[in-house]
C-alpha positions in Angstrom: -2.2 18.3 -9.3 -1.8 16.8 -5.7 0.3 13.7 -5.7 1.1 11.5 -2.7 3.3 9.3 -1.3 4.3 7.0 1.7 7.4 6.3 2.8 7.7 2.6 3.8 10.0 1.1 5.8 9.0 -2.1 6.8 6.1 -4.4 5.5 4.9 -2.0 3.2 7.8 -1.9 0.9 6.8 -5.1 -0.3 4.5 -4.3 -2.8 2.2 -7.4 -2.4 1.6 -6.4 1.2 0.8 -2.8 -0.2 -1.6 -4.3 -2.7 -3.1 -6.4 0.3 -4.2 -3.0 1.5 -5.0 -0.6 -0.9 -6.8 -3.1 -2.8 -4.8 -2.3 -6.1 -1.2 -3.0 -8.0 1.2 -1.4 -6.1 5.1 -0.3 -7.4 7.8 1.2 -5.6 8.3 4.4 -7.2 11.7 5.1 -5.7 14.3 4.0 -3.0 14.8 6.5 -0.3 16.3 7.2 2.8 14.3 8.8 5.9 17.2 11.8 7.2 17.3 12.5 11.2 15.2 9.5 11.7 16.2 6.0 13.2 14.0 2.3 12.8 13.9 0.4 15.9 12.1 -2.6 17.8 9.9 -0.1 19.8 6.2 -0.2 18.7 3.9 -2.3 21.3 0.9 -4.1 21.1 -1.2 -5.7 23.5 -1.7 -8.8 22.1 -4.2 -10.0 24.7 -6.5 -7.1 23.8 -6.5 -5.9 20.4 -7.2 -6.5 17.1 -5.5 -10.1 16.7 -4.2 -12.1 19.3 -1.5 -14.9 18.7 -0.4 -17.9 21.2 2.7 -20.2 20.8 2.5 -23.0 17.8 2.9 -25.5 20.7 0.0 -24.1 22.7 0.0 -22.4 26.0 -1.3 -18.9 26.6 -1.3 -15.9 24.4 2.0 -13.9 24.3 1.2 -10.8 26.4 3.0 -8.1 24.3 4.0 -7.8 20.4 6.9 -5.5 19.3 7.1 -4.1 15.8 9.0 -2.1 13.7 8.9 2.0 14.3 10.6 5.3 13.3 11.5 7.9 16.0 12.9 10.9 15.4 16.7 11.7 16.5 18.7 14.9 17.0 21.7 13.4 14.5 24.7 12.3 15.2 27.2 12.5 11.4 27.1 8.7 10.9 23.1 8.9 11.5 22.2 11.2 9.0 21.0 9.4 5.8 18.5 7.3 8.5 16.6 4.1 7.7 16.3 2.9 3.9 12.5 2.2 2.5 10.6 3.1 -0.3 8.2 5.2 -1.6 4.5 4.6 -3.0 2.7 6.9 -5.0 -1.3 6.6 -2.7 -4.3 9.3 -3.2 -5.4 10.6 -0.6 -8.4 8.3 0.1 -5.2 5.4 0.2 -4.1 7.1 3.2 -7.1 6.9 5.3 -6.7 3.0 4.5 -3.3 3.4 5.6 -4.3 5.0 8.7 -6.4 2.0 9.3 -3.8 -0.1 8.8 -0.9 1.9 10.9 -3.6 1.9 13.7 -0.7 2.2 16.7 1.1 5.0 14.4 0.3 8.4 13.7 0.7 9.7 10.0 3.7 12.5 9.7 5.1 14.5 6.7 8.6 14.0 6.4 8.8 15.7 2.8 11.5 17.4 3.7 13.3 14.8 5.3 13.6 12.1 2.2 17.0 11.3 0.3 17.4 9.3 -2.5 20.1 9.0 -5.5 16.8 7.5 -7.8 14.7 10.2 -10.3 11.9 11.5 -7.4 8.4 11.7 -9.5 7.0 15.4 -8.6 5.7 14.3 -5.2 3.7 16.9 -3.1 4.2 15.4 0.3 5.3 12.2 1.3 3.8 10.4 4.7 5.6 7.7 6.9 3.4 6.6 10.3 5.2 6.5 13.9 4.2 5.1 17.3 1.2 6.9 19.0 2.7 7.7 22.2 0.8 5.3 24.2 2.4 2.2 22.0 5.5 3.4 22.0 7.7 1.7 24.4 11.5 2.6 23.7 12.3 -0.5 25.9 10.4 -3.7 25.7 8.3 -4.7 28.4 9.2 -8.0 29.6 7.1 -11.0 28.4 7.4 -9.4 24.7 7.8 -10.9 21.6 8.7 -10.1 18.1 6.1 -12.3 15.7 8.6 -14.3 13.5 6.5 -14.1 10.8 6.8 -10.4 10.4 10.7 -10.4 10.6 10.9 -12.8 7.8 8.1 -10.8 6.1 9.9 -7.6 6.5 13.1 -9.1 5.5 11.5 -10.9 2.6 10.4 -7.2 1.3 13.8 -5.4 1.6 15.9 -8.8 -0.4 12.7 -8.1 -3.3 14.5 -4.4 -3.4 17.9 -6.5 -3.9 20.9 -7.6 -1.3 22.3 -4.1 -1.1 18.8 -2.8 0.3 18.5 -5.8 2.2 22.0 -5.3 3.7 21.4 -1.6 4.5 17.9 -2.6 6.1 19.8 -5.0 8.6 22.7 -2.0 9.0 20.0 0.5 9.8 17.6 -0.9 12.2 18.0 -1.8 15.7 18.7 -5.6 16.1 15.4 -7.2 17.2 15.7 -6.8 21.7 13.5 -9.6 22.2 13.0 -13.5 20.7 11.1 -13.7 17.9 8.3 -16.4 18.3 6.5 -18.7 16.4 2.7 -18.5 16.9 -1.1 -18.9 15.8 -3.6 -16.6 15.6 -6.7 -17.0 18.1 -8.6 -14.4 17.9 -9.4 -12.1 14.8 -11.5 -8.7 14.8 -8.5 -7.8 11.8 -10.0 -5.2 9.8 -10.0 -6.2 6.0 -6.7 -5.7 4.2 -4.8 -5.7 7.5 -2.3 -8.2 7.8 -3.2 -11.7 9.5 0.0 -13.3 9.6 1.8 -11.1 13.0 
């Protein structure tokens, strides 16, 4: 029997914001770590030409770029090697094509071999995490970005439901944000269903 996971390491560990997706009660099956890997500020989005466009709560134009959270592979330094915490989700594999839909500036990669954890790992046949695309990955933001607040204090929000140790090791193992995180509105909408509307 085929059985699928994700690893998620930023939104997606929450499992409400899962369930907004997949259509369906999600659980974290396990806590993991993501070996040889790093989280950083350093997937971009043109936010005057995609999917959802946002503009400052006190009006004025649209932002011209969004930042969020990615995973890039590293060639690992010793303190390095246990990477980024997250979580797995069991998904078939009809959840990942959703997923896919959802990551839409990541590509889907196995990293299998590449997951830690100290919890019980269910018998898992590959396990799936989603990186920049190469054309929205910009390892230094471009200026006029902005990090949506809304999706900081979402991602946050999802790590403290794991507890204040996973919290803690989030914050200890991801890049601090390189630009200000920003209040805004959303003023244009072409969100695919079960994407997130709130960053």
């Amino acid at each position: 029997m085929t059985r699928l996971a994700l690893f998620a390491y930023g939104s997606l560990v929450s499992p409400a914001s899962a369930a907004l997706t997949l259509g369906r009660p999600v659980e974290v099956a396990a806590l993991a770590r993501l070996r040889g890997w790093r989280r950083r500020w350093s997937v971009c989005r043109d936010n005057r030409a995609s999917e959802k466009t946002f503009a400052p709560a006190g009006g004025g134009e649209p932002y011209r770029w969004c930042l969020g959270l990615n995973i890039e592979p590293i060639d690992a330094e010793p303190a390095a090697l246990e990477g980024p915490n997250g979580a797995l989700i069991e998904v078939s594999e009809a959840e990942l094509g959703r997923l896919d839909l959802r990551e839409l500036r990541y590509d889907r990669v196995e990293v299998t071999a590449e997951i830690a954890s100290d919890d019980p790992l269910p018998e898992l046949t590959a396990i799936y995490a989603w990186t920049a695309k190469p054309r929205h990955h910009s390892p230094a933001p471009p200026d006029g970005a902005v990090i949506m607040a809304t999706y900081h204090a979402a991602v946050e929000r999802a790590f403290a439901e794991l507890g204040a140790e996973q919290l803690e090791l989030f914050r200890a193992t991801t890049e601090a944000p390189p630009v200000e995180l920003a209040d805004g509105v959303l003023v244009r909408d072409l969100i695919p269903a079960g994407n997130p509307r709130e960053w």
